[in-house]
N, C-alpha and C positions, 0 to 999 in steps of 0.2 A: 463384659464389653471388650472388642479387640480392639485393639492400639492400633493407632495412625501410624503411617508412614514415618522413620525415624527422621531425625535432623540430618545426617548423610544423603538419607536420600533421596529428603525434597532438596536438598544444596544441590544433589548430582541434575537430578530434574531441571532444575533452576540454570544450571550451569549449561545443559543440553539444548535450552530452550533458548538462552544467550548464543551459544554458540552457532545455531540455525540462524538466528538475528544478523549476526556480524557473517555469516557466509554470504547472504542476501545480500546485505548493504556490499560489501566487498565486490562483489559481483556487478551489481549498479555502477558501481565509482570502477572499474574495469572498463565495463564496455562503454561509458560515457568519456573518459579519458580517451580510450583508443577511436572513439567516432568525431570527436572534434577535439581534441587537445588536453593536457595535462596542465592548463591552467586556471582554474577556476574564476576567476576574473573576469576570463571570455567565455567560459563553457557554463551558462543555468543549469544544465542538466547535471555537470560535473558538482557543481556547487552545492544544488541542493541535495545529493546522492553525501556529499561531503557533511551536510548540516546534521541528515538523518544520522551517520555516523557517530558525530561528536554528541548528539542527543542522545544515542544508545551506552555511552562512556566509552566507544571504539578510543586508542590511541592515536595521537597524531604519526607514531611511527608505521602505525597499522595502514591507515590511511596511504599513508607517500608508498608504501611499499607498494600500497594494490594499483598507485597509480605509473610507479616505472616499470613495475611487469606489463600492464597495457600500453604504455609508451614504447615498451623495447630497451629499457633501460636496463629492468630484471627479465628472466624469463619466468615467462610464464604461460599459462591454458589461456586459449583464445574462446569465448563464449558467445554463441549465437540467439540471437532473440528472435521467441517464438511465441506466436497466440492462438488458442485456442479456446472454442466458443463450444455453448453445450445449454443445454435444460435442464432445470435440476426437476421435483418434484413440484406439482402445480403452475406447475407450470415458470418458472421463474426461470430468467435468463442470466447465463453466467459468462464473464469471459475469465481467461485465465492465462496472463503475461509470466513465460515462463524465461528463463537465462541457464543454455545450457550445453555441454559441453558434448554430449550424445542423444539425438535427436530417439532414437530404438528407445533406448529408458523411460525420455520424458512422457512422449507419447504412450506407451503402455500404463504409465504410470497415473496418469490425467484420464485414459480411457478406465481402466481399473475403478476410479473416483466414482466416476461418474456411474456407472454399473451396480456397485458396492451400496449405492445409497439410492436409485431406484431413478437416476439421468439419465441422459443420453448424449454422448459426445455428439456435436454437430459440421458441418461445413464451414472453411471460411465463408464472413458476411451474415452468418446466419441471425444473429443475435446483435452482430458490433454498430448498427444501424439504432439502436435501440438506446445507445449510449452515447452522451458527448463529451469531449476531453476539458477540463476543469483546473483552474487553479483555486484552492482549498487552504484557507488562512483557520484555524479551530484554536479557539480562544475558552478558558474553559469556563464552566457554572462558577458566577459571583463576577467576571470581569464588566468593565461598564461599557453597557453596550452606547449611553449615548456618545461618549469619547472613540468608540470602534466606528458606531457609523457615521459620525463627523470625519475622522480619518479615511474611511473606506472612500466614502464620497469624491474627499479633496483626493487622493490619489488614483482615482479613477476606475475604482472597482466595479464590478455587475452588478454585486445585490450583498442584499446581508441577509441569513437567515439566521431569525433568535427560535432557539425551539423551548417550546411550553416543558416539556415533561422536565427539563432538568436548570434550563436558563443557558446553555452553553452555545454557542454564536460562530456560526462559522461566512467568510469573508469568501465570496467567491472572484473571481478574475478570469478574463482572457488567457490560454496558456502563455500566450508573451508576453504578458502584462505582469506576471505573478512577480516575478524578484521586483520588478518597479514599486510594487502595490507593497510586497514584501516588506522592500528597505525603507518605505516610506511610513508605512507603521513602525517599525521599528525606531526610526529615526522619533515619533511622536509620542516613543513610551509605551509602546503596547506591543508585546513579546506576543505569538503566540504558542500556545503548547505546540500545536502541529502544524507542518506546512507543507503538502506537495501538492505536484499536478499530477489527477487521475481523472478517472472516469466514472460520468455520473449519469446514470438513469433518466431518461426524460419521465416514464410515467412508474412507479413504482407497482407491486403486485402483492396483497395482501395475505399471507398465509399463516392459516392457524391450525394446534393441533398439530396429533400425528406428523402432518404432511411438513410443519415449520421446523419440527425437529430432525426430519431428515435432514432438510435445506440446509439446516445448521449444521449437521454431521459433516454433510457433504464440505461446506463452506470452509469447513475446519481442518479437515482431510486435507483438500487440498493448499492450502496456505500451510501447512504442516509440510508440504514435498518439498527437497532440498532443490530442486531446478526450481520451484514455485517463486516469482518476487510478487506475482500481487495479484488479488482475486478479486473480480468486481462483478457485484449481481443487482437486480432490481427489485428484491424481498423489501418487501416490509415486515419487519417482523416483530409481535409481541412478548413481552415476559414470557408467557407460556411456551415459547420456544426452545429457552433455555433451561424447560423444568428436566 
């Protein structure tokens, strides 16, 4: 029988995989700093780019650093934000929020993706019509939902979705409602494991088989790219995906 991977070099793995993490977040708390301010107080987007941060065990010194290089205080790479929309297999629609400092790369890069695993990179609009911007409260399997949607309620949430397969709940919002919705769970006792504003699929698209493990190939590829901050599709996808 051959031997696993040793303890070095799932640590180095591990450590790689961290490190892609904290580029992203860094990146976000950059250009959310440099687009309205180095105060978190007044900037939601700086705050919660901040939150994700101290969730992943980033440093607070990590943090202020990335925030005076985008202020001008330190220097530092100024990062442009970029979207591109695409099909994966079966048809399922992909966007893919890139932050990046050479436009030739990313794009080769995102095009490559999408080829590699049997897409097709598309046109602005093609796909982004398909998708609407979301704030995203995820509470995990065992929390009580009827205290979540007491709470959700009185702070003025959209909806609560409880999902059957595992009991885990997540809290939807207006994007400018989400820190309001946010602190006000918070303030009731109810933390949740994750919180940002992204984008959510109006009608989902069911793929199985073959065709779900591309999707996933695909999906994973490109959230693995170092420009990549976040990749948003409308798969529905089963276990058998992941075989």
């Amino acid at each position: 029988m051959g031997r696993g991977p040793s303890i070095e070099a799932r640590k180095n793995a591990s450590d790689a995989k961290r490190g892609k993490i904290f580029t992203k977040i860094i990146r976000e708390i950059g250009v959310a700093a440099r687009a309205s301010g180095g105060d978190p107080g007044t900037n939601p987007r700086l705050r919660t780019a901040i939150d994700k941060g101290l969730a992943a065990n980033m440093s607070k010194d990590v943090i202020e650093r990335a925030i005076k290089k985008a202020t001008g205080e330190l220097e530092g790479v100024e990062y442009e934000e970029i979207r591109y929309e695409g099909y994966a297999p079966g048809g399922v629609a992909v966007i893919v929020d890139c932050l990046t400092d050479n436009k030739v790369r990313t794009v080769a890069d995102v095009r490559h993706a999408f080829g590699k695993f049997g897409g097709n990179l598309g046109t602005d609009g093609s796909v982004a019509f398909m998708f609407h911007k979301r704030g995203v409260l995820s509470f995990a399997p065992g929390a009580d939902e009827d205290a979540i949607t007491e709470a959700a309620i009185e702070a003025g949430a959209d909806d609560v979705v409880v999902y059957a397969d595992d009991g885990s709940i997540d809290v939807l919002t207006a994007p400018d409602t989400f820190e309001a919705v946010r602190e006000a769970m918070q303030a009731a006792g109810l933390v949740p494991a994750h919180g940002e504003v992204s984008y959510r699929a109006d009608n989902d698209i069911k793929v199985e088989g073959d065709t779900a493990q591309q999707v996933v190939k695909l999906l994973d590829w490109l959230e693995d790219l170092d420009d990549v901050q976040a990749v948003y599709s409308n798969a529905e996808l089963g276990e058998d995906a992941y075989a």
